[in-house]
C-alpha positions in Angstrom: -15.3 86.5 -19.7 -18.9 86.5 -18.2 -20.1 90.2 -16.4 -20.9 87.5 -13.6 -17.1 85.9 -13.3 -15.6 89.9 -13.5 -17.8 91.1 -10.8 -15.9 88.0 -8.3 -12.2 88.4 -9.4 -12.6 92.3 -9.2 -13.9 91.5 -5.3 -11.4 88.7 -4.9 -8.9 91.0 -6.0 -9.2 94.0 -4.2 -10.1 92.9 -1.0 -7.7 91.8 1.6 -7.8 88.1 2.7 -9.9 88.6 5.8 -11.8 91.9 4.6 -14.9 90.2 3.2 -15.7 88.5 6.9 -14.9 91.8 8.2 -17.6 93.3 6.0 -20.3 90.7 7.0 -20.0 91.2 10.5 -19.2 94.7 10.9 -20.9 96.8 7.6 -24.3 95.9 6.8 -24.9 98.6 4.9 -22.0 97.9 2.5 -23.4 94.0 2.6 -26.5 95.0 1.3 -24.8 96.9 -1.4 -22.6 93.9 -2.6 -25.7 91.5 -2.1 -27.3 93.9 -4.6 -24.7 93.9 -7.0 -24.2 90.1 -6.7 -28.1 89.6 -7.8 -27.7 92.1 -10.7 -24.8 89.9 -12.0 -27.0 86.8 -11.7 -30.3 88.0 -13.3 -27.4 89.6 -15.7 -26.1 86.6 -16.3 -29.4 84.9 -16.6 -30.5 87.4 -19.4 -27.6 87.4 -20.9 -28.2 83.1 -21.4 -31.9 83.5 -22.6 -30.3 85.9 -25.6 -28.1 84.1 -26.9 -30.1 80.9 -26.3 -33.0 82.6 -28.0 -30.4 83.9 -31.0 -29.0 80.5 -32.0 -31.1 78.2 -30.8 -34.9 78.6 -30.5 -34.7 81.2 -33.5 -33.1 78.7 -36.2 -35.3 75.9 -35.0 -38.5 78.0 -35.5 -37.0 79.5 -38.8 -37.2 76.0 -39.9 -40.1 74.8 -38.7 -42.2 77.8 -40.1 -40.7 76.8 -43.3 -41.4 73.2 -43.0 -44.6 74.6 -42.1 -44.6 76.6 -45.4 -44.0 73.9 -47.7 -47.0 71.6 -46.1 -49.6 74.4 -46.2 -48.4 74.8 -50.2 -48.5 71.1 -50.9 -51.8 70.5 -49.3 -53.5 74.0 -50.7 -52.3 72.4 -54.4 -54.0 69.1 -53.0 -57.6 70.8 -51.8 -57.3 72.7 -55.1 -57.0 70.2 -57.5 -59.5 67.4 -56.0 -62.3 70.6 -56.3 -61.2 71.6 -59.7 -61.9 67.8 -60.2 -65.5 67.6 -59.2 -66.6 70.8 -60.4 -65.4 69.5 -64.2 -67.4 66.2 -63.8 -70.4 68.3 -62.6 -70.2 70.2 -65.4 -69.9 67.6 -67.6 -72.8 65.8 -66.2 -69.9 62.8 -65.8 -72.4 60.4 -63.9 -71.2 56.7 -63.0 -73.8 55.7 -64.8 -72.6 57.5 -68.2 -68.7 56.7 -67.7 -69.2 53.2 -67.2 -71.6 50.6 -68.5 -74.7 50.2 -66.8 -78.3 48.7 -66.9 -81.4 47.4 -64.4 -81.3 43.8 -64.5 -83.9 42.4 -67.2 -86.5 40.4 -65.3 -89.4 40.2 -67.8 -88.9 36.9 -68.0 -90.4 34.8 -65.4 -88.8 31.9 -65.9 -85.2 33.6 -66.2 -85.9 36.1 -63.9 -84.1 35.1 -60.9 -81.1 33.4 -62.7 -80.7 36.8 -63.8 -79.7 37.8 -60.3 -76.5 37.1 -59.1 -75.7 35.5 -55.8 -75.1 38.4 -53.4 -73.6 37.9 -49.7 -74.2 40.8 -47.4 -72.0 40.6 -44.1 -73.2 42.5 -40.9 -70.0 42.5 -38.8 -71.0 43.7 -35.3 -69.9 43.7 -31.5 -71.5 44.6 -28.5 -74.5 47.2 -30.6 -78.0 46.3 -29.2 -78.3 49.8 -29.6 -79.0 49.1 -33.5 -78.0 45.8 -34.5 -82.0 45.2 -35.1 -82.3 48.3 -37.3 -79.3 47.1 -39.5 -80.3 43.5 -39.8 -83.8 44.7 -40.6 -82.4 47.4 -43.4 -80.5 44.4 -44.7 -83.5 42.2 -45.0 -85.5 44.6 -46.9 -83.1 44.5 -49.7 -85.4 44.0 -52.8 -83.6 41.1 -53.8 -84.7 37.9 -55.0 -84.9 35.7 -51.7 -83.2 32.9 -52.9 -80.5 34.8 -54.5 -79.3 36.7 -51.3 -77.9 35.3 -48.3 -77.8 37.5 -45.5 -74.7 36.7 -43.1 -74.5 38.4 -39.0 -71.0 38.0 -38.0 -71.8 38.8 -34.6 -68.7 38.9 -31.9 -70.8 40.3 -29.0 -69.3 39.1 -25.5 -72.3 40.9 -24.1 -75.2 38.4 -23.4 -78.4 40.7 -23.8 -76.7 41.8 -27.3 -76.0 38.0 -28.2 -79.6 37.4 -27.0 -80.9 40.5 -29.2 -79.3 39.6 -32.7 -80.4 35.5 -32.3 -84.2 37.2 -31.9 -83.6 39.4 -34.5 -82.1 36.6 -36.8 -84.6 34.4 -36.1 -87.4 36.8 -36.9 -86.5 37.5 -40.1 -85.7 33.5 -40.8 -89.3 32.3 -40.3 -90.2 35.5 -43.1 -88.3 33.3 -45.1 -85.2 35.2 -45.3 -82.0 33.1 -46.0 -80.3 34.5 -42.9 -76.7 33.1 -41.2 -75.8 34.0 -37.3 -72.0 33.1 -37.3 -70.6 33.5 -33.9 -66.7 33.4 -32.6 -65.1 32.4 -29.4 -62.5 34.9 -30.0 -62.2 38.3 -31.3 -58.6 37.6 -33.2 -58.4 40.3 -36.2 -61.1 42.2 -34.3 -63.3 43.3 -37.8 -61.0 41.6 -40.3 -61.3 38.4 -38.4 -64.5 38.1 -38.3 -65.1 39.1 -42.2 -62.5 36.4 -43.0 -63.9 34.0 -40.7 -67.2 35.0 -42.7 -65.7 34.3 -45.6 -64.5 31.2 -45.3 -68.2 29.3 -44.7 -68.8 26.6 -47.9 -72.2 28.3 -48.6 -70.5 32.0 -49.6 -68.5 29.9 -52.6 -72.2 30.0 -54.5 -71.8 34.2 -53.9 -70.4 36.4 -56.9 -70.6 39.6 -55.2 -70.3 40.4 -51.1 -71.9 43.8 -50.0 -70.5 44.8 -46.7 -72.7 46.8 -43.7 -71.6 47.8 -40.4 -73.9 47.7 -37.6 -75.2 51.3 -37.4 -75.9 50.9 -41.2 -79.5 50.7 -42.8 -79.5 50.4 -47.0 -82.5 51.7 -48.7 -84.5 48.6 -50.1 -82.9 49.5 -53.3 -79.2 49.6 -52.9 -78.3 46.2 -54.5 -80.1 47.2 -57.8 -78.6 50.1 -58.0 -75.0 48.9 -57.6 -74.7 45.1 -58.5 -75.1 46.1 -62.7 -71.6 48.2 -62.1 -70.6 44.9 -61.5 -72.2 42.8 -63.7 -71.3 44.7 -66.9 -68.1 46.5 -66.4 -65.4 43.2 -65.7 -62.5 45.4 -64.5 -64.5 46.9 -61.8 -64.1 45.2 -58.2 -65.9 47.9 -55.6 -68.8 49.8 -55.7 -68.7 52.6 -53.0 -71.5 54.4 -51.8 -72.0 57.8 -50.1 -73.0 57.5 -45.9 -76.4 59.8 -45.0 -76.2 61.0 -41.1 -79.9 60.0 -39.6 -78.1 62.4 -36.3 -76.3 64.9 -38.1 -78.9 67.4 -36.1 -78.1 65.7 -32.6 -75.6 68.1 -31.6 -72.7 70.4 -32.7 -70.4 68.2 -32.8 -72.2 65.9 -35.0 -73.0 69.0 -37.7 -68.9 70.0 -37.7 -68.5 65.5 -38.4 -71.0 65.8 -41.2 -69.2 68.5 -42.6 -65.7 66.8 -42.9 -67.1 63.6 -44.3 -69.3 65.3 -46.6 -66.2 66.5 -48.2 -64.1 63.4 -47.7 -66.8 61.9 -49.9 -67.8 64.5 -52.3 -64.1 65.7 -52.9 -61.8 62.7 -52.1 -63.9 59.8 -53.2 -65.4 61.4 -56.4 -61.9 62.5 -57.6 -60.2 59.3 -56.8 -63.2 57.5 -58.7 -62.9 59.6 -61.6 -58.9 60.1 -62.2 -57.4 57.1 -60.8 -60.5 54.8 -60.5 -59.4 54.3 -57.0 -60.5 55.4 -53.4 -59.7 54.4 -50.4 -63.0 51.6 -49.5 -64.7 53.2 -46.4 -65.1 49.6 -44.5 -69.2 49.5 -45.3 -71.8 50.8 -47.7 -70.2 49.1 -50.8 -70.1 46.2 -52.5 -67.3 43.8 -53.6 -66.6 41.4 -56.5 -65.7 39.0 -54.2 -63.1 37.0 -56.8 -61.4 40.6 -56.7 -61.4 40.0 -52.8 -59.4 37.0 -52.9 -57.1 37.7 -55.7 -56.1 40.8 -53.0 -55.3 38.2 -50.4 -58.7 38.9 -48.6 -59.3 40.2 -45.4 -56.0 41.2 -43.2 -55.3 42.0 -40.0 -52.1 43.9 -39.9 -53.7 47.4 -39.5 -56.6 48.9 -37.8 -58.0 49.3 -41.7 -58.5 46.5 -42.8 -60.9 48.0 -45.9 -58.4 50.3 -46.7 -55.2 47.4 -46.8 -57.7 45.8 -48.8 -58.5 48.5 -51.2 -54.5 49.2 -52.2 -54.0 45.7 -52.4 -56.7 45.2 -54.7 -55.5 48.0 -56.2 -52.0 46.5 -57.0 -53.8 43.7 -58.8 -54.8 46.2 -61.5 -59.0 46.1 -60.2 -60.9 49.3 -60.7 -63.5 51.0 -58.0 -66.5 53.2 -58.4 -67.4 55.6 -56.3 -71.6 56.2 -56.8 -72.4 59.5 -55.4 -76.3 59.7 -55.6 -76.8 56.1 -53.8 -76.7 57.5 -50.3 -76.9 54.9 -46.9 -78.2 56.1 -43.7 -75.7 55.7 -40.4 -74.8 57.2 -37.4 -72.3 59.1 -36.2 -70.5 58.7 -32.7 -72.5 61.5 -30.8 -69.9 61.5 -27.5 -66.5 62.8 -27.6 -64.7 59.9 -26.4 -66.4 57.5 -29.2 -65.2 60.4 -31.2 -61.7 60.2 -30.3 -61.3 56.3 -30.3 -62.6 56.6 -33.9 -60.2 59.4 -35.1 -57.4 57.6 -33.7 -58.0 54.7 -35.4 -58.8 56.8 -38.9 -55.0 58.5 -38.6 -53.1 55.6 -36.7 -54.3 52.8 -39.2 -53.0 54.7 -42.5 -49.9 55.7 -41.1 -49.3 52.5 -40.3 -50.2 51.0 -43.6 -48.2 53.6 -45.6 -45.5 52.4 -43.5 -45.7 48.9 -44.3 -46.9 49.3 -47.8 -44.4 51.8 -49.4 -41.9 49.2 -50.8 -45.0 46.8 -51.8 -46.4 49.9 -54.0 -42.9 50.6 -55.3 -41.9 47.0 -56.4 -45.2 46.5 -58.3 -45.2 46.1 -61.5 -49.3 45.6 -62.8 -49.9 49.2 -62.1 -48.2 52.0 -63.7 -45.9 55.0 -62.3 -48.4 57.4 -62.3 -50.7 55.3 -60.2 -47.7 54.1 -57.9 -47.1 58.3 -57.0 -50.5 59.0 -56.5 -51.1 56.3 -54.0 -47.8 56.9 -52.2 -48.4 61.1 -52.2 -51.5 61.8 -52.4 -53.7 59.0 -51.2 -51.4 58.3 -48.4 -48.7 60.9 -47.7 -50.2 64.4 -48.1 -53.9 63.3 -47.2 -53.4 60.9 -44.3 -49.6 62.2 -42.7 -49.3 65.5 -43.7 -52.8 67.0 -43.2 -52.4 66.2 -39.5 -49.2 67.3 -38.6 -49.3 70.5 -40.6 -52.8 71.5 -38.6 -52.0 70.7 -35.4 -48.5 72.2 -35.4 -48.9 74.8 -37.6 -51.9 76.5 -35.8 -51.9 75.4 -32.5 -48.4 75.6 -31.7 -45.8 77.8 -34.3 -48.2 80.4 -34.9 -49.0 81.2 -31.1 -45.3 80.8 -30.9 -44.7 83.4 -33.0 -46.0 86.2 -30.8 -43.2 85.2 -28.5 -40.2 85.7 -31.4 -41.2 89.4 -33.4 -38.2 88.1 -35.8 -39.8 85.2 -37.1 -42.6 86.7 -39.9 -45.1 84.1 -41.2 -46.5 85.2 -44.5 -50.4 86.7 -44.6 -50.9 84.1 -48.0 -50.0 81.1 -44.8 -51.5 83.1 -42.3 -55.0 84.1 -44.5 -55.1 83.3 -48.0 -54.4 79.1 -47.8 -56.6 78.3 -45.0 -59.6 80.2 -46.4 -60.2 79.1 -49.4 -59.6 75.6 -47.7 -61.9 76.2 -45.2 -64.3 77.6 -47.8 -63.8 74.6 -50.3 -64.7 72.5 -47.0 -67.9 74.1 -46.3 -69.1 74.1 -50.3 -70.1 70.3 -49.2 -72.3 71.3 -46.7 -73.9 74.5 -47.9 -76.3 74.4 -44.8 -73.4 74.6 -42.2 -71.8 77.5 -43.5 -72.6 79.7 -40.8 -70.9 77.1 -38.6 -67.4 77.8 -40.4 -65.3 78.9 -37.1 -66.4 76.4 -35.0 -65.5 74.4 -37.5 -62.1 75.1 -37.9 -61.9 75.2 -34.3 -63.3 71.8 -33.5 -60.6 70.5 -36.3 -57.5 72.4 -34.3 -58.3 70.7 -31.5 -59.4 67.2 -33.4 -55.8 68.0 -34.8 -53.8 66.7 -31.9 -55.2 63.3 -31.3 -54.7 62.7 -35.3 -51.1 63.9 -35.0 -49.9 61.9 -32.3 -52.0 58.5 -33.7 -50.4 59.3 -36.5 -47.1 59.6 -35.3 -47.7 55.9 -33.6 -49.0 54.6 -36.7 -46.0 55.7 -38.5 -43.2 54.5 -35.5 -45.8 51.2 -34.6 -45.3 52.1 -30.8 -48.2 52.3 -28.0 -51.5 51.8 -29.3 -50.9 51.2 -32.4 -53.3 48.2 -32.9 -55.7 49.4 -31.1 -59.1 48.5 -32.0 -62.0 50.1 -30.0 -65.7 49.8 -31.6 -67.2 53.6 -32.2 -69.9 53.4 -29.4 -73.4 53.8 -30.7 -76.6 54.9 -29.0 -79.4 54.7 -31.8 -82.8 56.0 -30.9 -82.7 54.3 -27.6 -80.7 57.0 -26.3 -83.2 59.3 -27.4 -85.9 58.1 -25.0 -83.0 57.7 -22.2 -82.2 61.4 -22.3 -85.7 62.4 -22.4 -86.1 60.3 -18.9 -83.3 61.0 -17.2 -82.5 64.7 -18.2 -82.3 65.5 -14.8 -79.7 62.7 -13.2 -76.8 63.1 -12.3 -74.3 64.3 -14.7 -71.8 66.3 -12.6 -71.2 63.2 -10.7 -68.9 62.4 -14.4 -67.1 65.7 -14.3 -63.9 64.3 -13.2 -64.5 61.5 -15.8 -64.9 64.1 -18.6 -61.8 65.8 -17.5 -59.0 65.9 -20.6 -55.9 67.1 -19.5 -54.2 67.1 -22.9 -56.4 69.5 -24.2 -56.1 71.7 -21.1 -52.8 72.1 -21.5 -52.4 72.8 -25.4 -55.4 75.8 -24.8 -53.3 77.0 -21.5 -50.3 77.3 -23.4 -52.1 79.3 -26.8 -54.4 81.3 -23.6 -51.3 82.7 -22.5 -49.9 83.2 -25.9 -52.9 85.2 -26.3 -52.3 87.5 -23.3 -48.6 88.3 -24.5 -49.9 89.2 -27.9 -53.0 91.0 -26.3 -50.1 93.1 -24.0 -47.5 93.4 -26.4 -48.8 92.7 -29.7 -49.2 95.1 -32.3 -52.0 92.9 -34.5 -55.5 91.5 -33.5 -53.9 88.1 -33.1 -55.2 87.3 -30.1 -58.5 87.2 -31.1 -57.7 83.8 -32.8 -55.4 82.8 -30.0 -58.9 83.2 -27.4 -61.1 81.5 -29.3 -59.2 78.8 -30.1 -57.5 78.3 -26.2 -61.4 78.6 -25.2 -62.2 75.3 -28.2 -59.3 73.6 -26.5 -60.7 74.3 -22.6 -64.2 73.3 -24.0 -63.2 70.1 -25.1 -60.8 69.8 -22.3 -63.7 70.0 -19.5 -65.3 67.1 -21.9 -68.2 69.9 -22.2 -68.6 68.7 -26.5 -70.7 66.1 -28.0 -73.9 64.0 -26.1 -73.6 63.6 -22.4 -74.8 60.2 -21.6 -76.7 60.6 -18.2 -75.8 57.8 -15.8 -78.1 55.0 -15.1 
């Protein structure tokens, strides 16, 4: 029996029937006595709850989550591991795309042969709503030094927005009267969003004279030589359906945000792409800067809808039919990446939502198919999909922004230093080797990526249970160099008049919660813990207060 229920039959016991309204009325000095006693039984009582609660409840939970926890930090520390060991040995090696598979410049000494020579290249500009550089990539693609009459250069141009419409017809007809062999294929619906309109591209009787379809989005501006460098993978190596090429950040230097963006990508495509190309001949197809053997395209089913990744549901699928990609590290395309948080954050969901999604839907297709072998089959469904795209999000988020603030809270639950310490240092440090110059930028880094963390855990978790936004599509805003000049002006305007706007109350939260972590480790801690805890409640506030990334001024 409860201290609590005791303490009441003792009184109800030993007092006579009428003795306790005696009490009340006539002894207030014995009242407050018993009142004192009654609230020692209740915060008693109350204790008493939270121990046992805290025993055999929160304790197992934790227990297991730390060793969930555990188990994801060792499988993707094997991952990191392995994809370096990779390109280190085909660095050594000197390993080159150019040396592994068959390639040489298209012969045009002959004049009269020269441009049968050439194959028939498409090049699709898919784009929506960008005035801000739809004339810089329709330019880029023009430039192309590529037979005329073998290129046909295709603007799949969705815009709802008149002075964009009115920007890309200029533009198109600019380049047309240069003699440029130039397409403006317009909509009057968005259906497929990206996908749709590079299937609705596709589908135009001129493209069935194309062989090969190279694919740019609108921020995206090819050096003149970026067909020559990539169409003779295709020419001469049959089995090969996709050329990849490395993106180059023209605003990597625009802000901090931008630098912590070009270091994540700059190992997405140095570690991921180069080891995926090399092992497996297979990557997942970054949605532009490469180029497609377009029979390979429609053997795959073409261009589908069904995810907010459409290039990479096209890459597995084409991968199923037994095609091969190349990933070309040295043949670099200039872009730009979304300077403003919220562009950020639509982007990132749609980079975790779309390939939980697709894993999802693509599981039992991988597993019933029988043109590729079992070795191919486990690496799509574990590492390409499971560990890189699930588990890398989930692990980060929970692992460092909530268990291990948790843990100063519960002294019994012990978190090894090799979890703690060892793991995410040398995967920070394998990270950073990508971009040597950001080095000194490590913590904010790994910061930034905490709180980057939680908005690719919970799109993740829709991808994977196809509830909310899970179709989602929202084009990465882009503000080319006419931002540039617009900042300059209008430095001055008004930008706390946006506060509220800026205002993120997800983040706030998650940094209250590891703040005040923090302060119970700082007053009963026996480690410099809270150190960590500060800095990373203060990313969270930072990013909560929208105070990250390009302020637009207003106007």
């Amino acid at each position: 029996m409860s201290p609590f229920m005791k303490f009441f039959n003792f009184l109800y016991d030993s007092l006579p029937p009428f003795s306790w309204f005696l009490v009340q009325r006539h002894n207030l000095a014995s009242s407050s006595e018993t009142d004192e006693v009654v609230r020692s039984g209740i915060i008693g009582e109350i204790i008493y709850i939270w121990k046992e609660t805290r025993i055999f409840v929160f304790i197992p939970i934790l227990k297991f989550l730390v060793t969930m926890c555990l188990v994801m930090s060792f499988l993707l520390f094997i991952e990191r591991v392995y994809m370096s060991v990779v390109v280190v040995v085909i660095k050594l090696l000197r390993r080159t795309p150019e040396k592994v598979h068959k390639w040489e410049a298209i012969n045009d000494d002959d004049l009269e042969l020269a441009h049968t020579n050439y194959p028939m290249v498409l090049i699709q500009i898919p784009m929506y709503n960008e005035k801000e550089v739809c004339q810089l990539s329709i330019g880029a693609a023009c430039r192309l030094s590529w037979p005329l009459d073998r290129m046909i250069v295709q603007v799949l141009d969705d815009s709802t927005d008149p002075a964009s419409k009115d920007l890309v017809n200029a533009e198109c007809d600019k380049w047309a009267r240069k003699g440029i062999n130039i397409m403006s294929e317009i909509r009057d619906n968005r259906l497929g969003y990206k996908a749709g309109a590079l299937k609705a591209g596709m589908m135009h009787n001129y493209v069935k004279q194309c062989e090969f379809v190279a694919i740019f989005d609108a921020d995206f501006q090819p050096d003149p030589d970026f067909l020559a460098r990539t169409i003779p993978f295709l020419i001469h190596n049959r089995e090969i359906s996709l050329v990849q090429c490395r993106w180059k950040f023209v605003n990597a230097n625009e802000c901090l945000m931008t630098r912590m963006q070009e270091m994540s990508l700059n190992y997405h495509f140095l570690a991921e792409q180069e080891s995926g190309s090399s092992i497996h001949a297979f990557f997942g197809f970054n949605g532009t800067a490469g180029v497609w053997r377009i029979a390979a395209l429609n053997e795959a089913g073409g261009w589908k809808d069904r995810t907010t990744v459409e290039d990479m549901d096209l890459a597995v699928r084409a991968c199923l039919h037994g095609w091969k990609f190349v990933y070309v590290h040295n043949v670099e395309v200039k872009n730009e990446l979304p300077s403003t948080f919220k562009a950020y954050r639509f982007q990132q969901h749609r980079w975790s939502c779309g390939p939980a999604n697709l894993w999802r839907k693509m599981t039992m297709e991988i597993l019933q198919n029988k043109k590729v072998s079992a070795w191919k089959k486990l690496y799509l469904i574990y590492n390409f999909f499971f560990i890189r795209k699930i588990v890398v999000h989930i692990f980060t988020f929970v692992f460092y922004c909530l268990i291990l603030p948790t843990t100063v809270l519960f002294p019994e639950l012990e978190v090894p230093k090799w979890a703690t310490v060892y793991v995410p240092s040398t995967i920070t440090l394998l990270n950073a080797l990508a971009t040597p110059r950001s080095l000194h930028l490590l913590v904010f880094w790994i910061l930034f990526e905490n709180v980057m963390s939680m908005h690719r855990t919970k799109a993740t978790f829709i991808g994977l249970l196809e509830a909310g936004r899970v179709n989602e599509w929202v084009v990465t805003e882009k503000l080319g160099d006419t931002l540039k000049s617009k900042l300059i002006a209008k430095a001055t305007t008004k930008l706390y008049t946006r506060f509220g706007e800026r205002i993120n109350w997800r983040e706030l939260v998650v940094g209250l919660y590891i703040f005040c972590c923090g302060c119970y480790d700082f007053a009963y801690g026996g480690s410099y813990f809270y150190v960590y805890l500060f800095l990373q409640a203060c990313a969270f506030f930072v990013a909560g207060v929208g105070y990250i990334g390009t302020i637009v001024p207003i106007g």
